[in-house]
N, C-alpha and C positions, 0 to 999 in steps of 0.2 A: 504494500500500500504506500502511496508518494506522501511526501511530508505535507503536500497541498492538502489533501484528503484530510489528514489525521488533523491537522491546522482548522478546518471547518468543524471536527468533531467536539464536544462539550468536554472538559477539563474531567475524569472520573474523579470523586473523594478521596482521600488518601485512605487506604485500610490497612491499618498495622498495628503493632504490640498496644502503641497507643489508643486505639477504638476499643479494646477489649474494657467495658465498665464492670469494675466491681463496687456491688452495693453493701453497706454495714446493712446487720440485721436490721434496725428502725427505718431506714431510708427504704428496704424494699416492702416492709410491711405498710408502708405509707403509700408506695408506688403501689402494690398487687394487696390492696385487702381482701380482694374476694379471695384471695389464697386462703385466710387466713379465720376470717367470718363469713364468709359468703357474699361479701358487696359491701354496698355503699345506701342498702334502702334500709326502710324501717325494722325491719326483722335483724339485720346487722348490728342497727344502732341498739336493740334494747339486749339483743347479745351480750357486749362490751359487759352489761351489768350481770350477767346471767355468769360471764366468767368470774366475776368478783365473790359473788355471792358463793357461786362452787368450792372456791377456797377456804372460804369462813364453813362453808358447809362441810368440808373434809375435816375440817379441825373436828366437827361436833361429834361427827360419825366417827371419829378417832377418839372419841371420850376426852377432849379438852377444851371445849368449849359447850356452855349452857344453852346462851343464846347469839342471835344475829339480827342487828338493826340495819334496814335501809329507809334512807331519807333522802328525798326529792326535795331539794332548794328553789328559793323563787327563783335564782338566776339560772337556773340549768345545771347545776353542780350536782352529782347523786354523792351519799355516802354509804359505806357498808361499813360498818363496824361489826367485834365478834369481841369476847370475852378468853379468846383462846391460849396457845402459848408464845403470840407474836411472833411476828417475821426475825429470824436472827439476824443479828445488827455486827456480830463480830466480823473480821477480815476476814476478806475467803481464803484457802491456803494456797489455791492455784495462783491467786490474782492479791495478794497482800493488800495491795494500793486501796482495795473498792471491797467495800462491806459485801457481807453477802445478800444484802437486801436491795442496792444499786448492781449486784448481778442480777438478781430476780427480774429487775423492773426492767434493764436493760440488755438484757442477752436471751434470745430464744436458746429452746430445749434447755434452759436454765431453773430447776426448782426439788421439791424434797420426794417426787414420787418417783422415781424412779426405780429405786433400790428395794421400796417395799418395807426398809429401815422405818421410814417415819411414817407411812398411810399404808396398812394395810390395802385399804379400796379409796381409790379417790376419784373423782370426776376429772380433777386437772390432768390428764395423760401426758399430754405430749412437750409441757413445759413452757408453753407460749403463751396462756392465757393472761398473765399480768401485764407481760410486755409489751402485747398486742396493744389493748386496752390503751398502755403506757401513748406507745406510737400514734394511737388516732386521737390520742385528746390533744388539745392545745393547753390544758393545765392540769398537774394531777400531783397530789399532796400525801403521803405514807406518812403515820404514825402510829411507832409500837411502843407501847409499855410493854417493858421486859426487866424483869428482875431491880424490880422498885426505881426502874427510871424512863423516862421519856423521849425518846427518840424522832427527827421529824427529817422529810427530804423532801424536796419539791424538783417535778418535772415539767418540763414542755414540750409538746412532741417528739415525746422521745429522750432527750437529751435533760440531763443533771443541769441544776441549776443550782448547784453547789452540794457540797459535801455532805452526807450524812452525820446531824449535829445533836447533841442532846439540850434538851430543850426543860429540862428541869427533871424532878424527884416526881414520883408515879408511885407513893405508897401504896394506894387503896385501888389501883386500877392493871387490868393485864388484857394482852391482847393487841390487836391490829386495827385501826381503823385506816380506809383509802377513800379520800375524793377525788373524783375528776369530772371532767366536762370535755363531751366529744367533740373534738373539732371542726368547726365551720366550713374548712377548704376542703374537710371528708364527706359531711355527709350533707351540708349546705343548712338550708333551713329546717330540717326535720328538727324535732324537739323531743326529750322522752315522754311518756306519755304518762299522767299517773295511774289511772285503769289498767294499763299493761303489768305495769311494776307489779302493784298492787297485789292482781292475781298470780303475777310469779312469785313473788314471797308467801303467800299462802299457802301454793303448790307444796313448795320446799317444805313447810312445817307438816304437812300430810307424808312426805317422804320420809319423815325422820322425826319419831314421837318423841325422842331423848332431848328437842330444842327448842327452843322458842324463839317465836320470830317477832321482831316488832317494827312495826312499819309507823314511817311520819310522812308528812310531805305538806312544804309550803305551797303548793298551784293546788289549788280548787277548782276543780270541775264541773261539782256540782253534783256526783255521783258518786266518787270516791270517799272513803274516810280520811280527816285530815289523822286519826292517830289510829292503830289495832294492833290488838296480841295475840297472835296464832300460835298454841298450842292445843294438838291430836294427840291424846292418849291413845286411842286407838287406831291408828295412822289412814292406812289406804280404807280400811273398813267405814272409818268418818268420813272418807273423800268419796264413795260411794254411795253411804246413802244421802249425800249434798247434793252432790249431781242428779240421781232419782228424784227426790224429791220425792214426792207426795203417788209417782207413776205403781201402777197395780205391778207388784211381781209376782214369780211363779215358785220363790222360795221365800220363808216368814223371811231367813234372815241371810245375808249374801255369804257363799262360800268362799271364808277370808282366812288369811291366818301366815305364819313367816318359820321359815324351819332354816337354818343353819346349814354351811356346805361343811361340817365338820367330819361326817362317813366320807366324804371324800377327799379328807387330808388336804381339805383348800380353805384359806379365809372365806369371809361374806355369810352372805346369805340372801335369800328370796322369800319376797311379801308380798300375795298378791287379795283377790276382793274380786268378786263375780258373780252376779245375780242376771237375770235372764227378766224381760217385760215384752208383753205387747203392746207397749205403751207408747213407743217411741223408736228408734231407729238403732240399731247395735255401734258401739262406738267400742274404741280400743283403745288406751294409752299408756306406752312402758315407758321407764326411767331404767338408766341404769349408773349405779352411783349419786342419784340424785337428778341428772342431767334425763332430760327429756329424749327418747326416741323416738321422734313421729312417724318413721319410717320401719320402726319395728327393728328387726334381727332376729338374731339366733336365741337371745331369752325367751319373744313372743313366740317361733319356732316353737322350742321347747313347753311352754305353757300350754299353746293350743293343743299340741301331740299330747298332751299329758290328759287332757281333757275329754278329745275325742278317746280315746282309749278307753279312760273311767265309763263313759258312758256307753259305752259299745258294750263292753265287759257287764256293766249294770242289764241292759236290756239284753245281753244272754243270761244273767241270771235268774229273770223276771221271766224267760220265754216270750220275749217279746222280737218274733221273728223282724220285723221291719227296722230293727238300729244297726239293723248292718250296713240302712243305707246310706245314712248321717254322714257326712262330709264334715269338715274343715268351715266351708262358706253357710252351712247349715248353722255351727255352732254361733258362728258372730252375727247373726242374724238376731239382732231383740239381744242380743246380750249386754249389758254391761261390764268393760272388764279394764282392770287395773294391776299393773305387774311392775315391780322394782326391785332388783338384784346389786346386789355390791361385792364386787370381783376385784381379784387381784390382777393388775395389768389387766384394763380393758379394750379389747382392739376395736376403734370406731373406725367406719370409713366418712374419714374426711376429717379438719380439725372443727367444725359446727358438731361433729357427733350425731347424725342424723339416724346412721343406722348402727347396732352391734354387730360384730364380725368375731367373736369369741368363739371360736369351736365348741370349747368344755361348757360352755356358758349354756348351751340348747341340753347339752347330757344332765348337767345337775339341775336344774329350773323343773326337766322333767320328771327325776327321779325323784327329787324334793315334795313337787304338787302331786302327782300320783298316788301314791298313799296314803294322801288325807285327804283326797277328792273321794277314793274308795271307802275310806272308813263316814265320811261325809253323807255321800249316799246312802249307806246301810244306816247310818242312823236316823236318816231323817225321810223315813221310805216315803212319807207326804210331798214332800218336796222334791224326790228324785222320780218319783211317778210324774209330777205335772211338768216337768222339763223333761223327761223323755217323752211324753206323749206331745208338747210341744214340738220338740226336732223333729219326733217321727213327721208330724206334719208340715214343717218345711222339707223335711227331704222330699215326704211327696209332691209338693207343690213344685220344686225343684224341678225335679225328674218329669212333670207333667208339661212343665215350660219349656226341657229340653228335645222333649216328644213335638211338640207345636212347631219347635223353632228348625227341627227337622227337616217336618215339610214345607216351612216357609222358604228354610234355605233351599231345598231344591228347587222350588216354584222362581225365588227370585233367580237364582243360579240361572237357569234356564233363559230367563229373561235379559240379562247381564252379561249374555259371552256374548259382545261386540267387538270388532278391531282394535286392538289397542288401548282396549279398553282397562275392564275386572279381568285380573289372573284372580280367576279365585282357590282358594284351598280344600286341599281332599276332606278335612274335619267334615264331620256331620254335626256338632252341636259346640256352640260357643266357648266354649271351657279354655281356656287355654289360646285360643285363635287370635292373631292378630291383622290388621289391614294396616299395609305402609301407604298412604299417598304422598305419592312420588313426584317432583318435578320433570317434568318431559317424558318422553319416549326412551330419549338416550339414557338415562339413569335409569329409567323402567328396564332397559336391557338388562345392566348388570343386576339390579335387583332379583330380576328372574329369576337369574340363575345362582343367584347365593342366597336368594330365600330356602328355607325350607319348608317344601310343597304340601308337606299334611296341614298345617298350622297355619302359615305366613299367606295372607294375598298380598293383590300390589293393585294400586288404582291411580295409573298415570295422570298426571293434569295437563293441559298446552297453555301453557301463561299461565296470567295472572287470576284467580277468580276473583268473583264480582266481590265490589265494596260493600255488603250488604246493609250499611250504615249510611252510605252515600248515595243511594240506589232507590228509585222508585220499588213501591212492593210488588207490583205488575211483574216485575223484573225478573224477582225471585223463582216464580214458577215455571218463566220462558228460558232460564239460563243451561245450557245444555251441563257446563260442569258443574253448577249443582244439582241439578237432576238425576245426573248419573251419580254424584256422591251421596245421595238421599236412597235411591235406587239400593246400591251395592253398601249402605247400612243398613236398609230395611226399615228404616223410622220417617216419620213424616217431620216437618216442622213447625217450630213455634209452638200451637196448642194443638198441634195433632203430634206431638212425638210422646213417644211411649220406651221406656226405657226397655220393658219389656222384652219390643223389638229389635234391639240393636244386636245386629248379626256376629258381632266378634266381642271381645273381650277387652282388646286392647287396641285402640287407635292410635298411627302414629305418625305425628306431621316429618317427612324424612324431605329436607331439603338443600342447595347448598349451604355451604356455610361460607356467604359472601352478603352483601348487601340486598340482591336482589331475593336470594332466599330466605331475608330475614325477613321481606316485605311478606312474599308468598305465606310465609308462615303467622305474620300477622294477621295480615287477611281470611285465614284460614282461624284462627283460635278468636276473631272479632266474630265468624258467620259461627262458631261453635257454640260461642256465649251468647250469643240473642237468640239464636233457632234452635237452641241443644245443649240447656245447659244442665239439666241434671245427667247429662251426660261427664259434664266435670267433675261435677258434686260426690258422682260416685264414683268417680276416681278412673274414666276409661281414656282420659285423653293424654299423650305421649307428647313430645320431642326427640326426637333421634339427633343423636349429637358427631357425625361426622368428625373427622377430625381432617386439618387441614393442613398438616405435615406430613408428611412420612423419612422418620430417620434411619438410614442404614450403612451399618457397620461388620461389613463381614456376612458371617450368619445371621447376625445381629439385626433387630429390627424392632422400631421404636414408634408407633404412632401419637402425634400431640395436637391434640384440641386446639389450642392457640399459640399465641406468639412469646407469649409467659413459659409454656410448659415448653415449647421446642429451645428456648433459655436455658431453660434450667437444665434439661438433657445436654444441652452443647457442652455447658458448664462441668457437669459432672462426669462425660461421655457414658459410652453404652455399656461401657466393660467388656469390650471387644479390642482388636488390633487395626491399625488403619484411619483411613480419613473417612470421616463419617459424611455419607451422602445426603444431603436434603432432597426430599422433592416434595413439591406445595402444589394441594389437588387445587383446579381451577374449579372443579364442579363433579358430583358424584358420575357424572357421564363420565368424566376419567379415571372413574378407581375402576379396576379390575375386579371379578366377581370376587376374588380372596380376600382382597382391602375390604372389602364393604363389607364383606360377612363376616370377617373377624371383628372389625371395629364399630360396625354398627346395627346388624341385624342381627348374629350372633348371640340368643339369649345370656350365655355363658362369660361374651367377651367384652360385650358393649355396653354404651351406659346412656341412659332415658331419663328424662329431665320429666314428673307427671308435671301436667298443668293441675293449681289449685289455685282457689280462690280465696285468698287471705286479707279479711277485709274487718278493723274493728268495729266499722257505722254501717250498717244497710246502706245499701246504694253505693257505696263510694266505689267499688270496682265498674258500676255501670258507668257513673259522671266522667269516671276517667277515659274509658273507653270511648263513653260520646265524644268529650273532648278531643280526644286523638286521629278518632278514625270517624267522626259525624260530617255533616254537612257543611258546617260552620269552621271556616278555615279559619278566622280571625283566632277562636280558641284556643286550636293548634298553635294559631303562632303566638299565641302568650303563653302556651306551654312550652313550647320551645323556647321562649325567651327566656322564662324565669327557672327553666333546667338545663340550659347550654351549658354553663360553669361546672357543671358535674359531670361531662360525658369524655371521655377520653380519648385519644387519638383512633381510629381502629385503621389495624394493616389490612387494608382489602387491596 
């Protein structure tokens, strides 16, 4: 090439030792929170306190602490305080220079559970949750009384603002108090709420009868209490019959009670509470260590197995041929059930702790409740006769739904195999079935073929679907790709959809993961929520999370969601030999059937984001949607105006 040529061409950047950035722990927890809490929204922000609180809560469950105060300030400041044995304030031995309480605040994977030495079972696992906190506030203040003296350090995002000092004598006082205030450049104008708080310091005192909790708060709502003392003598069994309330059950008194992992030569133990109504809709919720898992695990695993058995086992004892047919999804029907485990080293996926991942955890949960489910039963033959004859008749209602939905699916099948259309699945009844809609034809290829054909269909789209928000209603009915998408679910919309009818199980919006497919998938979860939403409510709608790297190294082979995680891998490499390859999918029409089935249809391999609807006020998930995706641009653009400051660069 002549020097004229290369003389017309743009200067490249310089790339060398110098562009490699390395971040201190506080600087990247401020860069990637959703690492760390999961974002930067509401659920994020009242996190921060939920880690606070888990600390002082670990102390309690460790027998050194009574109680734990949270206070919400009029300026936005929250405090937690506990009676415990204080943060230790001596030097650390690795690091002389910095107490070990400026390790805590300032160094991830930095804290006392590790070892098992100082908490048996704790919620803080992974070491980050002080520091975190630390990192998004713009001010945060630690004081320990420890050993009749008073200790105090102050930060700002992140960073010491001088030394840890002793701040006077602390005869009559022990324990830790931390305030902070999340900061403005993280999470913008969100505020904490005190309703939220509220009900999370309450939770805690049901988790754990040994503590008391006392809550204050200066913002008045008008609903909240400005002052309360939550102590449960009877823990999850009190949280039970709260939530019931006044609803008709099918046992006098719920099957509750807490047994020890001691037969198995393991700390903890497991508390659970379960009573069954026709009263109301079956709900589930475990904690583990304290900490909330809304997404269940291997404890709930274990509890329902423990359950289903007891009963199965009971109605062969009874000759009650029909409990053979009871299911899993029979049990949580009408039931209410409540489960908390405190384990040694607990494996959550992710650091929010959303799901358990503890093996042993599902083996003792179940072996623990089993035994006193059976003895439970036998004693109280009134009560385990009117729950078995209950399930018996969801299983048949069940079984009789999956009979209808049979021939429905063959009649629709038949109707549905168009060009290019529904690839649908061998299943004959819902269980287990999922439908991907797919962007284009070309990603509908590979889908084909790395679906797996009993289970999986695929229902291609061409562009964009209608705005149904933007959209005259005439529209609705003439739109050929909703048609077909209303079609190949089987349900009508608006006031004719019938949950009933919905042909699969799992819906799941699989699109790229660029700007255009973010649209596509808006558009798609905006026409879900107006024409189908207890379709959400009860949990069938997906996200398929492509990923939009592929690293490889040798054998080696790395798939990463975004530009954060393909980071961190370059950072660490793959643990292989060689110069690691990138290649960045432009759109699922270029993964090859292996990529796509391993990383994102693959039950086994991939990960699915449900859509829910998490809303503290009625209405507020609808306002925003009109806002967003309505008729009225002017909205959008004051929604956009007054959330631009929050969104971050994106590498599309």
């Amino acid at each position: 090439m002549s020097n004229d040529l290369l003389s017309g061409m743009p200067t490249p950047s310089t790339y060398d030792a110098s562009s490699i950035e390395v971040l201190e722990d506080m600087e990247h927890v401020r860069l990637r929170p959703g690492m760390y809490i999961g974002g930067k929204d509401d659920r994020a922000l009242h996190h921060m306190v939920a880690e606070i609180i888990d600390n002082s809560m670990d102390e309690a469950v460790a027998g050194h602490a009574t109680w734990i105060e949270v206070e919400l300030h009029a300026n936005g400041h929250v405090s937690v305080r506990d009676n415990g044995r204080g943060i230790p304030t001596d030097p650390h031995p690795k690091n002389p220079d910095k107490s070990a309480l400026e390790i805590i605040f300032c160094t991830l994977n930095a804290g006392g559970k590790f070892s098992g030495d100082s908490y048996q079972t704790s919620g803080g696992l992974h070491g980050v949750g002080s520091s975190v906190v630390n990192a998004l506030s713009d001010h945060l203040r630690v004081e320990v009384a420890r050993n009749r003296e008073l200790f105090a350090m102050e930060f700002s995002r992140g960073v010491p603002q001088g030394k840890l000092a002793k701040v006077g004598a602390a005869p009559n006082r022990r324990g830790t108090s931390v305030t902070f205030h999340p900061d403005p450049d993280i999470f913008g104008a969100l505020t904490l709420k005190p309703a939220r708080l509220f009900k999370m310091a309450r939770s805690k005192a049901y988790l754990f009868s040994g503590v008391e909790i006392r809550w204050k708060t200066e913002i008045n709502d008008g609903e909240t209490p400005v002052e309360a003392k939550f102590h449960f003598p009877g823990g999850l069994s009190d949280y039970l019959s709260e939530v019931m309330g006044k609803a008709t059950t099918y046992a006098n008194a719920p099957f509750a009670g807490s047994v020890s992992f001691e037969k198995f030569n393991a700390p903890g133990k497991v508390e659970w509470a379960i009573n069954w109504t026709p009263s109301r809709d079956g709900f589930m919720q475990s904690y583990c260590n304290t900490v909330p898992t809304p997404e269940g695990g291997t404890h709930e695993a274990g509890f329902w197995a423990a359950i289903l058995k007891g009963i199965k086992a009971y109605g062969e004892l009874v000759s009650n041929k029909k409990a053979g047919q009871i299911t899993r999804e029979d049990l949580i029907t009408g039931a209410g059930a409540l489960v908390s485990c405190f384990i040694r080293d607990p494996e959550f996926v992710g650091q929010t702790k959303d799901r358990l991942a503890t093996t042993d955890a599902q083996r003792m949960v179940e072996n623990a409740v089993r035994d006193h489910f059976d003895n439970w039963l036998a004693a109280d033959t009134k009560s385990a006769g009117a729950i078995l004859d209950f399930l018996v008749l969801r299983a048949e209602e069940r079984l009789r739904r999956r009979q209808e939905k049979e021939t429905a699916r063959k009649t629709a099948t038949k109707k549905l195999r168009l060009p290019g259309k529904l690839v649908d699945c061998s299943a004959t009844n819902r269980d287990n079935t999922e439908l991907f809609i797919v962007e284009g034809d070309s990603a509908g290829g590979s889908a084909k073929m790395a679906r797996e054909r009993k289970t999986q269909a695929l229902l291609p789209l061409r562009g964009k679907i209608l705005n149904v928000l933007g959209a005259a209603s005439s529209k609705l009915g003439s739109n050929i790709e909703i048609s077909d998408l209303c079609q190949a679910l089987g349900v009508g919309m608006g006031s004719k959809f019938n949950l009933d009818d919905l042909r699969y199980d799992k819906v799941i919006i699989m699109t790229d993961a660029d700007v255009d497919g973010a649209h596509i998938a808006s558009l798609l979860m905006t026409f879900f929520f107006t024409q189908m939403r207890p379709m959400i409510d009860a949990g069938h709608l997906y996200l398929a999370c492509p990923p939009l790297y592929r690293l490889t190294q040798g054998a080696k082979r790395v798939y990463c969601i975004d530009e954060a995680e393909r980071e961190a891998w370059m950072a660490k490499g793959l643990g292989g030999k060689g110069k690691i390859d990138v290649s960045r999918f432009k759109g699922l029409g270029e993964m090859d059937a292996k990529d796509l089935k391993d990383t994102t249809m693959n039950p086994e391999t991939r990960k699915l984001i449900q859509v829910t609807i998490d809303e503290d006020e009625p209405g507020e998930t609808g306002d925003l949607v009109e806002r967003l995706m309505g008729k009225k641009p002017e909205l959008r653009f004051q929604y956009i105006s007054e959330n631009a400051q929050f969104v971050e660069e994106l590498d599309v």
